[in-house]
MDTraj code that builds the backbone (N, CA, C; nanometers):
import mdtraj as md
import numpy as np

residues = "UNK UNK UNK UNK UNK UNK UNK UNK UNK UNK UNK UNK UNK UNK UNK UNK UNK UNK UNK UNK UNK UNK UNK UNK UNK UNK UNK UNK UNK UNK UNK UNK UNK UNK UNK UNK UNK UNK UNK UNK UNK UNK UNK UNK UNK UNK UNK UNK UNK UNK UNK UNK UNK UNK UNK UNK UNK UNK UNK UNK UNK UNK UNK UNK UNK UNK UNK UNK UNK UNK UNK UNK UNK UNK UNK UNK UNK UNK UNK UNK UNK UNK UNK UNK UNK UNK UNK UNK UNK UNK UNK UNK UNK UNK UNK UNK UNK UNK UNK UNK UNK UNK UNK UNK UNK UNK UNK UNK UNK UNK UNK UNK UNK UNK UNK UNK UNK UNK UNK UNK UNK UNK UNK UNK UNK UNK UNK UNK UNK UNK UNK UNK UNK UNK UNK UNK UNK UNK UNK UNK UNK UNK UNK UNK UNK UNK UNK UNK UNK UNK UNK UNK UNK UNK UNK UNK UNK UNK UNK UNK UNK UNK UNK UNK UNK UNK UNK UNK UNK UNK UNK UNK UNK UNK UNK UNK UNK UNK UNK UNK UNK UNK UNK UNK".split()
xyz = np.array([
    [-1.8952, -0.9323, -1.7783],
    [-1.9047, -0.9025, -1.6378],
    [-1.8709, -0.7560, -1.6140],
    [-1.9447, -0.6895, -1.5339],
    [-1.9051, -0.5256, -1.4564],
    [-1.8749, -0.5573, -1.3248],
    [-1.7039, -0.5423, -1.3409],
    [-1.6684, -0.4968, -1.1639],
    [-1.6714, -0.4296, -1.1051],
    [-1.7529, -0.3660, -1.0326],
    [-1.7234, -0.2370, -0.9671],
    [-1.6687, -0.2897, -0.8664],
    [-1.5730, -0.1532, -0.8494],
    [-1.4859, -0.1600, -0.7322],
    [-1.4808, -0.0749, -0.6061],
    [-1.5139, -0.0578, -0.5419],
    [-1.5474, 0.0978, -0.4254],
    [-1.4412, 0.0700, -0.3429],
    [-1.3676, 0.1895, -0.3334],
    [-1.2368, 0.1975, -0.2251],
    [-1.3343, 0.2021, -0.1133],
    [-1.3195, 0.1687, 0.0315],
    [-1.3509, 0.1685, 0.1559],
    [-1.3430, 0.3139, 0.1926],
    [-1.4283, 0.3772, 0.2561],
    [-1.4357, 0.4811, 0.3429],
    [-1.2978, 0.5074, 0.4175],
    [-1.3656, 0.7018, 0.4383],
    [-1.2362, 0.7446, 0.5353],
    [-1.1855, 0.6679, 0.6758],
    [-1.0651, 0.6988, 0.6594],
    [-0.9968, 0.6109, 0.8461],
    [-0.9143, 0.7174, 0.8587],
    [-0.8712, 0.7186, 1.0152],
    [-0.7404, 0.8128, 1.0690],
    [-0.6318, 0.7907, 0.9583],
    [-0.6078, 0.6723, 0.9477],
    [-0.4777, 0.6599, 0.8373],
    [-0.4546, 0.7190, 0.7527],
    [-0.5624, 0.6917, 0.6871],
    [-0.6248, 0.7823, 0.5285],
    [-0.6262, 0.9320, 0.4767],
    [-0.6787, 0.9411, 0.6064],
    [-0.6973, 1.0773, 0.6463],
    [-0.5502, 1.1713, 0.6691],
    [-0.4848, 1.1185, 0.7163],
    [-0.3303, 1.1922, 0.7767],
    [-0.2044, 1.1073, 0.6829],
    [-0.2166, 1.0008, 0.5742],
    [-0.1696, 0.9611, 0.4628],
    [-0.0491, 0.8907, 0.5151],
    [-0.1170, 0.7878, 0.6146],
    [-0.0308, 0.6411, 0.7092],
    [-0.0545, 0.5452, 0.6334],
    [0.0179, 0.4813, 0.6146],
    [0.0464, 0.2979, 0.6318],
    [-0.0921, 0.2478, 0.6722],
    [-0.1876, 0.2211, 0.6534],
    [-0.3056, 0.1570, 0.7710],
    [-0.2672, 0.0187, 0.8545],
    [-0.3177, 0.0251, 0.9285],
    [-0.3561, -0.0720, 1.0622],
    [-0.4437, -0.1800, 1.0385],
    [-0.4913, -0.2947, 1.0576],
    [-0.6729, -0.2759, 1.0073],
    [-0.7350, -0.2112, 1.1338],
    [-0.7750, -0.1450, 1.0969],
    [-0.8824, -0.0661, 1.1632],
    [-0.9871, 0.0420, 1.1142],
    [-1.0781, 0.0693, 1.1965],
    [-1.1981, 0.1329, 1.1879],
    [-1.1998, 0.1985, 1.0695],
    [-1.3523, 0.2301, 1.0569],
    [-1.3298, 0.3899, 0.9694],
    [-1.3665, 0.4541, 1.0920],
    [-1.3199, 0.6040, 1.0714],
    [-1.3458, 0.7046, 1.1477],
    [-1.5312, 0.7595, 1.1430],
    [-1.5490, 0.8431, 1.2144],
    [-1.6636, 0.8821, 1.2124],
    [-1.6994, 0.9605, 1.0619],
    [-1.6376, 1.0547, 1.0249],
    [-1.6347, 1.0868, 0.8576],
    [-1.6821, 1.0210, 0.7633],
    [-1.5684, 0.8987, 0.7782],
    [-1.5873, 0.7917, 0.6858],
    [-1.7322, 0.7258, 0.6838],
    [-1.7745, 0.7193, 0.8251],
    [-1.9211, 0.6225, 0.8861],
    [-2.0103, 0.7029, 0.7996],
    [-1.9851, 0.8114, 0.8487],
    [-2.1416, 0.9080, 0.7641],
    [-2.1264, 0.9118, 0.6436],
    [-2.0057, 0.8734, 0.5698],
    [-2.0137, 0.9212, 0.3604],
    [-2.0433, 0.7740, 0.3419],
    [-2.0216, 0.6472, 0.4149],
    [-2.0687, 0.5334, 0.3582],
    [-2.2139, 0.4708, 0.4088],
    [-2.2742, 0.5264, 0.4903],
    [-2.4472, 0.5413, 0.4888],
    [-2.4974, 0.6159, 0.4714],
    [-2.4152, 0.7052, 0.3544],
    [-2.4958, 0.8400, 0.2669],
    [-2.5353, 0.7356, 0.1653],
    [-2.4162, 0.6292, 0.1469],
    [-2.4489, 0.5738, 0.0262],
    [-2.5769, 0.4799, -0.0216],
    [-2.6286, 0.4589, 0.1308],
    [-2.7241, 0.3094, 0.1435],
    [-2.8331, 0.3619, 0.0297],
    [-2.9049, 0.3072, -0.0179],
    [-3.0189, 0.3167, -0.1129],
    [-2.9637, 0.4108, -0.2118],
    [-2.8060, 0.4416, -0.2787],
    [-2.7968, 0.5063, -0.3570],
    [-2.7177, 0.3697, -0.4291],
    [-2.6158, 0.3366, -0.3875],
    [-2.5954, 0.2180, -0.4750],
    [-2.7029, 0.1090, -0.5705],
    [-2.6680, 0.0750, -0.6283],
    [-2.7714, -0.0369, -0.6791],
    [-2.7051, -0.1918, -0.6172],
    [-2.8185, -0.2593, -0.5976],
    [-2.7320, -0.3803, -0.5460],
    [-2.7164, -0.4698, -0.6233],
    [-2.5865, -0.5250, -0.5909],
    [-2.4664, -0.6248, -0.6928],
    [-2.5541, -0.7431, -0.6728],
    [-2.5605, -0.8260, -0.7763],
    [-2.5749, -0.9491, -0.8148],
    [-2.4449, -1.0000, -0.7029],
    [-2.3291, -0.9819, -0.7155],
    [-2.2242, -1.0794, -0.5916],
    [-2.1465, -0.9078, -0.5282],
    [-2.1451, -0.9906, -0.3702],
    [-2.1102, -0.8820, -0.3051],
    [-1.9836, -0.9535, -0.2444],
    [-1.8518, -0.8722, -0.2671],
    [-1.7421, -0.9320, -0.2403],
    [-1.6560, -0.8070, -0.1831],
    [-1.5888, -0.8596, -0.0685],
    [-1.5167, -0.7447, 0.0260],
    [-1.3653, -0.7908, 0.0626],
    [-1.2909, -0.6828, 0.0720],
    [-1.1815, -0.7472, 0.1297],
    [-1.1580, -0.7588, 0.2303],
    [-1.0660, -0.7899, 0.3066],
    [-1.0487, -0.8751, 0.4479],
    [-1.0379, -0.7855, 0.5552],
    [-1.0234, -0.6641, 0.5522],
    [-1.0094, -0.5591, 0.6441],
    [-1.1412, -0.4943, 0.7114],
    [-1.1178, -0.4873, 0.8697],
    [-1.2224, -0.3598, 0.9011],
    [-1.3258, -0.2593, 0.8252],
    [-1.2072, -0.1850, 0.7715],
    [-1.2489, -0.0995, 0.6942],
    [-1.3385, -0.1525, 0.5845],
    [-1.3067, -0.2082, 0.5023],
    [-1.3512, -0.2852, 0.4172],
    [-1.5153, -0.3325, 0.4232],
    [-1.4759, -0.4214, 0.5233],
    [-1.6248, -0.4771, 0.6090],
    [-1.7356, -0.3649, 0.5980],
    [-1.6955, -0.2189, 0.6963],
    [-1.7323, -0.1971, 0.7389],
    [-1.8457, -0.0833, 0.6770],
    [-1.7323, -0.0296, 0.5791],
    [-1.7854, -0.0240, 0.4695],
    [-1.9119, -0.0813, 0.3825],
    [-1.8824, -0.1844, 0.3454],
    [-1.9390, -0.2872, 0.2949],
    [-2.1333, -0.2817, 0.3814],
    [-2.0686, -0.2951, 0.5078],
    [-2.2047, -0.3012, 0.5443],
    [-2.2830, -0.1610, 0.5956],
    [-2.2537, -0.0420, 0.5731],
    [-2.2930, 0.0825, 0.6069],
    [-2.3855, 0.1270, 0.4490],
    [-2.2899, 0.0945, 0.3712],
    [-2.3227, 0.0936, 0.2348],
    [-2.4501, 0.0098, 0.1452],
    [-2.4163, -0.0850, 0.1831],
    [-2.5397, -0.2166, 0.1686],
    [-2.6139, -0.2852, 0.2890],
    [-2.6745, -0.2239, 0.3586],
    [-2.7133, -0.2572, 0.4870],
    [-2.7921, -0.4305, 0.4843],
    [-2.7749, -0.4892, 0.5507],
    [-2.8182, -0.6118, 0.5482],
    [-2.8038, -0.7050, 0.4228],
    [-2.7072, -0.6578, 0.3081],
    [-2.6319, -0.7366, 0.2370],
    [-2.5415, -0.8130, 0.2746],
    [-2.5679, -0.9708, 0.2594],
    [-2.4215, -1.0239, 0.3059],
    [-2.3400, -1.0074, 0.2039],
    [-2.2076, -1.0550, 0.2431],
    [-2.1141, -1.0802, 0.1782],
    [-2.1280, -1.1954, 0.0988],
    [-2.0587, -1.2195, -0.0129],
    [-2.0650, -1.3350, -0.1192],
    [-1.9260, -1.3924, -0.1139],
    [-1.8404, -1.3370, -0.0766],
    [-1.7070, -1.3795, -0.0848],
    [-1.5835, -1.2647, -0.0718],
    [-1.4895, -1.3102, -0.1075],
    [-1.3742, -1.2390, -0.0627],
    [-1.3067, -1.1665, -0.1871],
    [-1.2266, -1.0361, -0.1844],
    [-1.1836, -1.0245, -0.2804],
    [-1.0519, -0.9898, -0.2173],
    [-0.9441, -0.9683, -0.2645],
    [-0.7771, -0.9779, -0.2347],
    [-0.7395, -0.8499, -0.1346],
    [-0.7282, -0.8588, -0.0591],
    [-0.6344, -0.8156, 0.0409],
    [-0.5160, -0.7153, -0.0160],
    [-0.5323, -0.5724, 0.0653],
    [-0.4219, -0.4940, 0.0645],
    [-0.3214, -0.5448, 0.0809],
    [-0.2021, -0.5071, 0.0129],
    [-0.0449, -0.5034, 0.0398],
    [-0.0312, -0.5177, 0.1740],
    [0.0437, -0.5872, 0.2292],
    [0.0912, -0.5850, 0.3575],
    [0.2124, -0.4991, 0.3794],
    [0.1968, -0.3779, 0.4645],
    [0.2876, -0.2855, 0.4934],
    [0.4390, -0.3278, 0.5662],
    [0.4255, -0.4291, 0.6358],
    [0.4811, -0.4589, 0.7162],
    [0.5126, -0.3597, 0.8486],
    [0.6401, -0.3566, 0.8333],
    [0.6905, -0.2398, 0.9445],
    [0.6527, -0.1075, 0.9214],
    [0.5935, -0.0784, 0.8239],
    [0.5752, 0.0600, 0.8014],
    [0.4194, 0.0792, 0.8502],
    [0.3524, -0.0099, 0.9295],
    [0.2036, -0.0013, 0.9426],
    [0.2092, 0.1233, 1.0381],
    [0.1311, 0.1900, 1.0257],
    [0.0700, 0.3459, 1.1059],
    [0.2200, 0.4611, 1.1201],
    [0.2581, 0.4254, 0.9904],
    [0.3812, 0.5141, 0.9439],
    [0.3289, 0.5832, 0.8302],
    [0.4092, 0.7379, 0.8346],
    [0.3874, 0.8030, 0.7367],
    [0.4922, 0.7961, 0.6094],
    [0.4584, 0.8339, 0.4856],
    [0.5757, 0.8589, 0.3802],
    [0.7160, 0.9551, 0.4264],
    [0.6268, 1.0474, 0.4584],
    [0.7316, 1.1469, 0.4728],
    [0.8192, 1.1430, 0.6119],
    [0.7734, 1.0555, 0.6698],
    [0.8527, 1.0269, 0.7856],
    [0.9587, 0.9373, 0.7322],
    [0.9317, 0.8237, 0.6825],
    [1.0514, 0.7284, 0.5937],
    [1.1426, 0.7450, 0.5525],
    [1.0983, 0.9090, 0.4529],
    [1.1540, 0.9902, 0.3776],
    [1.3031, 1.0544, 0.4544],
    [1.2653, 1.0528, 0.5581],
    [1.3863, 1.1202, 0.6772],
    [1.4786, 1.0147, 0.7078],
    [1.3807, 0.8846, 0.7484],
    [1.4924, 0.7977, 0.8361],
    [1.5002, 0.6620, 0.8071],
    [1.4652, 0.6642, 0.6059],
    [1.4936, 0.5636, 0.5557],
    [1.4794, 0.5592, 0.4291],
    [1.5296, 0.7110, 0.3528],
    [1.5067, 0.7439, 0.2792],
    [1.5392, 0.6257, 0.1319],
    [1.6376, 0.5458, 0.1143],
    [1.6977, 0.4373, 0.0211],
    [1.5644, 0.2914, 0.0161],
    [1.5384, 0.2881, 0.1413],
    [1.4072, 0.2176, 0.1357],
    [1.2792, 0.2306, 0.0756],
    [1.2499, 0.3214, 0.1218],
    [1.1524, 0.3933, 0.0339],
    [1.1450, 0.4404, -0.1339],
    [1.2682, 0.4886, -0.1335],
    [1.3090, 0.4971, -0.2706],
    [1.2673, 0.3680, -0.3896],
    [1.3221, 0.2839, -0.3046],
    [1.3572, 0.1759, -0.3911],
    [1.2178, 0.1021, -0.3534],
    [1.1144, 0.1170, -0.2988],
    [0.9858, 0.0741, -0.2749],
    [0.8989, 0.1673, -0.3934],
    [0.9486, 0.2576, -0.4203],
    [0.9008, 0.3677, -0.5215],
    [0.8787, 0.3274, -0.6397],
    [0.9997, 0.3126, -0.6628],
    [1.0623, 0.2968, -0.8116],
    [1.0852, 0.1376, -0.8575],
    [1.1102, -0.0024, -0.7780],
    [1.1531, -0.0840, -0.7695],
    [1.0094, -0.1901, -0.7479],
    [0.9278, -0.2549, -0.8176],
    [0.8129, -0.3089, -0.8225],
    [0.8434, -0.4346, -0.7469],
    [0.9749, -0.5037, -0.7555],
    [0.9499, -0.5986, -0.6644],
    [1.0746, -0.5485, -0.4946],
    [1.0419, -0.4384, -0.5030],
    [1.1408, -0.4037, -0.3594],
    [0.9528, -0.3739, -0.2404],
    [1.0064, -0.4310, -0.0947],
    [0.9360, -0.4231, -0.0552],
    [0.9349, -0.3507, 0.0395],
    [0.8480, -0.3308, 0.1787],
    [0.9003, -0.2567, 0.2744],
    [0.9231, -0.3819, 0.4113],
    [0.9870, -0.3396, 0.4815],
    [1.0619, -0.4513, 0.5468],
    [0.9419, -0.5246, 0.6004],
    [0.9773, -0.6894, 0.5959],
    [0.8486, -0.7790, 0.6342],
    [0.7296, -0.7381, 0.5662],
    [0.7067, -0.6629, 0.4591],
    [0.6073, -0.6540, 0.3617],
    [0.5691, -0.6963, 0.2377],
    [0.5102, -0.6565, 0.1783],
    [0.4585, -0.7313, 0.0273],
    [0.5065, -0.6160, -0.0651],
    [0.5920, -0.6355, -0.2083],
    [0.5658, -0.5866, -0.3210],
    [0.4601, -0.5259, -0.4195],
    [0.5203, -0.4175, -0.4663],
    [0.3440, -0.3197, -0.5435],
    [0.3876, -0.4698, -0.6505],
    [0.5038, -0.5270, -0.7093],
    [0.4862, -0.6962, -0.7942],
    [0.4293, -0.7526, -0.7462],
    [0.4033, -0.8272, -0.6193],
    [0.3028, -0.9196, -0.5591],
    [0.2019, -0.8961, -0.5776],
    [0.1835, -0.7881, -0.5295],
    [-0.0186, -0.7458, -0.5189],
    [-0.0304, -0.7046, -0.6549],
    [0.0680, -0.6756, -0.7888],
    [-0.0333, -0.6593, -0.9185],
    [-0.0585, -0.8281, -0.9682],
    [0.0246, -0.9299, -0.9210],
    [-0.0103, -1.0785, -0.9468],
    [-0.0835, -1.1466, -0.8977],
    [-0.1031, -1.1260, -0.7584],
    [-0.2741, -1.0978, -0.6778],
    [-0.3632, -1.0734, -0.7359],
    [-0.3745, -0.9763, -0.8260],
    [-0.4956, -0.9145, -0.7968],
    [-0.5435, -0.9440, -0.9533],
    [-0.4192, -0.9398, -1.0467],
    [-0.4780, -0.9498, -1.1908],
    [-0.5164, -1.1461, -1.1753],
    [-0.4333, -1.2079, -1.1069],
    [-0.5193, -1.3839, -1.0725],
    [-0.6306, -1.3841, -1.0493],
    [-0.6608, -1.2586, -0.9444],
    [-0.7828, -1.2662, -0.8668],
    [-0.8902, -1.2413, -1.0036],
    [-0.8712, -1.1385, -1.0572],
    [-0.9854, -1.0974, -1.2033],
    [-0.9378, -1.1793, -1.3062],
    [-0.8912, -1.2279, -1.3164],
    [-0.8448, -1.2820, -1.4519],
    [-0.9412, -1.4568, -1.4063],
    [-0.9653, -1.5010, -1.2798],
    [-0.9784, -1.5973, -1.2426],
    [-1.1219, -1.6022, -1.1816],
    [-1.1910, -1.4899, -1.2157],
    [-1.3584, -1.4554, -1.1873],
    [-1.4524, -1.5386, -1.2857],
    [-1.5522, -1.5924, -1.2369],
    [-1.6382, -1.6428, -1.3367],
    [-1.6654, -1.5239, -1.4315],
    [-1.7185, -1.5680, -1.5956],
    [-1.6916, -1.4841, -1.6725],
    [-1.8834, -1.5106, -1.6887],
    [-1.9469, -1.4003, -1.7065],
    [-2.1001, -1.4493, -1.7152],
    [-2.1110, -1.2867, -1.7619],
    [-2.2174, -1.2823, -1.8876],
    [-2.2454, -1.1421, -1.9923],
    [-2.3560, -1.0205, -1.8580],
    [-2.4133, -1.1271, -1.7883],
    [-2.4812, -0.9834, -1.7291],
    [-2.4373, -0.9749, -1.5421],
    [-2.3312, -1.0381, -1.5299],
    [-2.2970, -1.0437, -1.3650],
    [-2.2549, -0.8920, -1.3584],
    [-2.2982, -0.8605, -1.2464],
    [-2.2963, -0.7192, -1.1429],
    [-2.2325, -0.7520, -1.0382],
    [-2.0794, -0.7423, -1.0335],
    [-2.0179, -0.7605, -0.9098],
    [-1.9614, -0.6305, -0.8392],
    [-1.9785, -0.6255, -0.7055],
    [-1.9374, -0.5037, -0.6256],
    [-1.8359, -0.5632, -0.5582],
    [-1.7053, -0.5449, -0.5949],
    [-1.5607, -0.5643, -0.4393],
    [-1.5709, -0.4187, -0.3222],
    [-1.5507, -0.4145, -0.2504],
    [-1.5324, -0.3181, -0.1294],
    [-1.3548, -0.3380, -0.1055],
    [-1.2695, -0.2470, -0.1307],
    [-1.1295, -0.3121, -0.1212],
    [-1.0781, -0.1757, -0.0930],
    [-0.9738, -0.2303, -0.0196],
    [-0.8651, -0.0875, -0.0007],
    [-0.7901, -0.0249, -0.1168],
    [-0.7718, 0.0886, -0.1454],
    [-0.7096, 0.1746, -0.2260],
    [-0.5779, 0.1032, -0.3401],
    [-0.4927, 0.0314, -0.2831],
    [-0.3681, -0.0194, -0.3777],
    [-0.4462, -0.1322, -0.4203],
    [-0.5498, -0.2330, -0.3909],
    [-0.6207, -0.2846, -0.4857],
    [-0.7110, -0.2184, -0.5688],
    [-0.7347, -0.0881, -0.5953],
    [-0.8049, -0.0699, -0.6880],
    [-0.7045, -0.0441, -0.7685],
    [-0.5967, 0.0531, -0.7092],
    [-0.4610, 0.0698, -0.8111],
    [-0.4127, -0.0302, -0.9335],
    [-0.4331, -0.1249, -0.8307],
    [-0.3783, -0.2370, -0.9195],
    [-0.4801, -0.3392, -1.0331],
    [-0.5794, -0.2998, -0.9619],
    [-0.7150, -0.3474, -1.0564],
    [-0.6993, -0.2451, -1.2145],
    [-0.6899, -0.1400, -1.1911],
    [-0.6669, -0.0557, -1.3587],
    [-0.5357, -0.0926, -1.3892],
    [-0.4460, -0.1205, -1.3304],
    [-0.3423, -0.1152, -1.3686],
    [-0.3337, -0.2425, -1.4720],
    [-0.3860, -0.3550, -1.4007],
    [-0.4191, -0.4980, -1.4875],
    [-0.4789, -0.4881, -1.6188],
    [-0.6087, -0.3814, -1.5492],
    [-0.6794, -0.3849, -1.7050],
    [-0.6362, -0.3068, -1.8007],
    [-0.5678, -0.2169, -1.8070],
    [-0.4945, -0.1549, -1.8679],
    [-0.3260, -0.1669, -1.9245],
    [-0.3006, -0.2794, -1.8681],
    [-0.1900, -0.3690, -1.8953],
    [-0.0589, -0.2327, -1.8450],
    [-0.1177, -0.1409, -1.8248],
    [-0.0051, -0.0713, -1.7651],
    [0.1349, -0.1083, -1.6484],
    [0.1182, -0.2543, -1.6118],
    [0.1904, -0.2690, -1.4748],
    [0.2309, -0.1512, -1.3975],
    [0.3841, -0.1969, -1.3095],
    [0.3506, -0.1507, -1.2076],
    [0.3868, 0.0193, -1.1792],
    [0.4248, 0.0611, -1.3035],
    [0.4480, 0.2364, -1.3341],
    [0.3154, 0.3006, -1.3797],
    [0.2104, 0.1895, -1.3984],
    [0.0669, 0.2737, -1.4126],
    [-0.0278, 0.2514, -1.3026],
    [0.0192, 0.2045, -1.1929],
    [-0.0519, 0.1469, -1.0607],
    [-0.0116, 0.2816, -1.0022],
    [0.1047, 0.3126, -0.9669],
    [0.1400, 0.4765, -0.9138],
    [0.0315, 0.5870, -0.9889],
    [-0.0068, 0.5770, -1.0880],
    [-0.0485, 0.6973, -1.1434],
    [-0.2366, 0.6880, -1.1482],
    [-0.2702, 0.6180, -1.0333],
    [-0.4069, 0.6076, -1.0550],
    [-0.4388, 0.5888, -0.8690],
    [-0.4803, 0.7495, -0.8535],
    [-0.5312, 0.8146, -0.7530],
    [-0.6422, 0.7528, -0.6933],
    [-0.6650, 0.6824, -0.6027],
    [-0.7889, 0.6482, -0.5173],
    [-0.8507, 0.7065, -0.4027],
    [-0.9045, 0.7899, -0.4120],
    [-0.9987, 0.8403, -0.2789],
    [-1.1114, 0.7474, -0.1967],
    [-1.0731, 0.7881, -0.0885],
    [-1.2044, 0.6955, -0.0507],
    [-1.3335, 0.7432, -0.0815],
    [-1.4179, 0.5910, -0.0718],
    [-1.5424, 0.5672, -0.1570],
    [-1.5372, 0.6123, -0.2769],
    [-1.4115, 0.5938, -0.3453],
    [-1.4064, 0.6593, -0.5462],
    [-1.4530, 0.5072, -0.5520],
    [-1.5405, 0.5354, -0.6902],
    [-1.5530, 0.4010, -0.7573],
    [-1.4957, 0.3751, -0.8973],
    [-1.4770, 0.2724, -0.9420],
    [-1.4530, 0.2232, -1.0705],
    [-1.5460, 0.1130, -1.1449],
    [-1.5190, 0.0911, -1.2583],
    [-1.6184, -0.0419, -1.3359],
    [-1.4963, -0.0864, -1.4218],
    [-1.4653, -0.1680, -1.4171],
    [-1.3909, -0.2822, -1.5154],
    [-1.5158, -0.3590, -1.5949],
    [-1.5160, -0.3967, -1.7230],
    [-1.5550, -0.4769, -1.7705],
    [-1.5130, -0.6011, -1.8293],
    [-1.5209, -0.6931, -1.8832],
    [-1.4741, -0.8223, -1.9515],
    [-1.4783, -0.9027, -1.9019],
    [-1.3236, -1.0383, -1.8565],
    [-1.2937, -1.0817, -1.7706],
    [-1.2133, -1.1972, -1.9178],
    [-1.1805, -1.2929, -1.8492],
    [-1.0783, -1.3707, -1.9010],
    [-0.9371, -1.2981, -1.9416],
    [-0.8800, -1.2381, -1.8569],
    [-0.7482, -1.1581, -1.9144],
    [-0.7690, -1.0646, -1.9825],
    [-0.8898, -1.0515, -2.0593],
    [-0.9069, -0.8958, -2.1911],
    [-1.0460, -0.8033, -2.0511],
    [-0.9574, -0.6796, -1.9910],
    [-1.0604, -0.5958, -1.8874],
    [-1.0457, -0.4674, -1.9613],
    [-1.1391, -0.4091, -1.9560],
    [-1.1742, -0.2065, -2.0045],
    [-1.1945, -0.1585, -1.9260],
    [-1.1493, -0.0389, -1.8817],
    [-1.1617, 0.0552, -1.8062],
    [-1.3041, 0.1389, -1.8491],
    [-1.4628, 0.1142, -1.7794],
    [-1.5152, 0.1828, -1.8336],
    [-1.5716, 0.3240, -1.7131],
    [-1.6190, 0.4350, -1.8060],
    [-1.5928, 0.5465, -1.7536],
    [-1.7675, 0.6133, -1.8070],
    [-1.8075, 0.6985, -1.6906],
    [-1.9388, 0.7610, -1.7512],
    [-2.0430, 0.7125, -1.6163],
])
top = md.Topology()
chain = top.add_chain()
for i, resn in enumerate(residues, 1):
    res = top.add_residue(resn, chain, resSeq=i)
    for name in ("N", "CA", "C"):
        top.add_atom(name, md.element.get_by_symbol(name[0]), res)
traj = md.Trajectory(xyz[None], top)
């Protein structure tokens, strides 16, 4: 199986490096993901995650593609939604810290970068396994994090070190627990 994975287009959040909301993409974002229409190739299964963005994406990109199903859901921020880092950094600095460095510390009423790498490696590890499937996810940024991070068995100190821009893509290959990072 080839997963590709496409982070979702630009949003205000994204853009100014917030917590997201679900919400929109911005106008930016609108125009780089129906640059993409007829440049993608289309997926054998088209799978998105649960967000706006996501969606919205999804369908700017693949115009009149439905969806096939769901793929896992961003981290839930909790209280920190349409908050910045560096604001935290001021007036909650031990929190953050320990959200940093601490894989199962969370942010208040939120989810663990531990949760969402057990999410997400279930979620691939638990994909039908078929030699020529072409699957496309549309997902927010800490799920792609955590998608290399799985396949690369790096946990959750190699999920920090893998940069997602919006609309970056990736390809995982395999599936049953053994994934490659492929590149080119």
């Amino acid at each position: 199986m080839r997963l590709h994975l496409l982070a979702h287009a630009a949003t205000t959040a994204s853009r100014h490096a917030r917590f997201p909301a679900d919400e929109p993409l911005d106008d930016g974002g609108r125009r780089a993901a129906s640059a993409l229409a007829g440049v993608l190739a289309p997926p054998e299964l088209l799978w998105c995650g649960p967000t706006r963005r996501c969606r919205e994406t999804a369908e700017l990109a693949l115009p009149g593609r439905p969806v096939d199903g769901d793929a896992p859901a961003e981290p839930d921020p909790g209280a920190w939604v349409g908050r910045a880092p560096d604001d935290l950094a001021v007036e909650d600095p031990a929190t953050l810290q320990a959200w940093l460095t601490d894989p199962d510390a969370a942010p208040p009423r939120g989810e663990s970068l531990g949760a969402l790498l057990g999410r997400v490696g279930a979620w691939m590890d638990a994909l039908p396994r078929t030699d020529r499937a072409v699957v496309l996810a549309v997902v927010d940024p800490p799920v792609v994090r955590a998608a290399v991070a799985h396949a690369l068995g790096a946990g959750p100190p190699g999920a920090w070190r893998v940069d997602v821009a919006p609309l970056s893509r990736c390809v995982l290959t395999g599936g049953d627990g053994r994934w490659n990072l492929r590149l080119g």
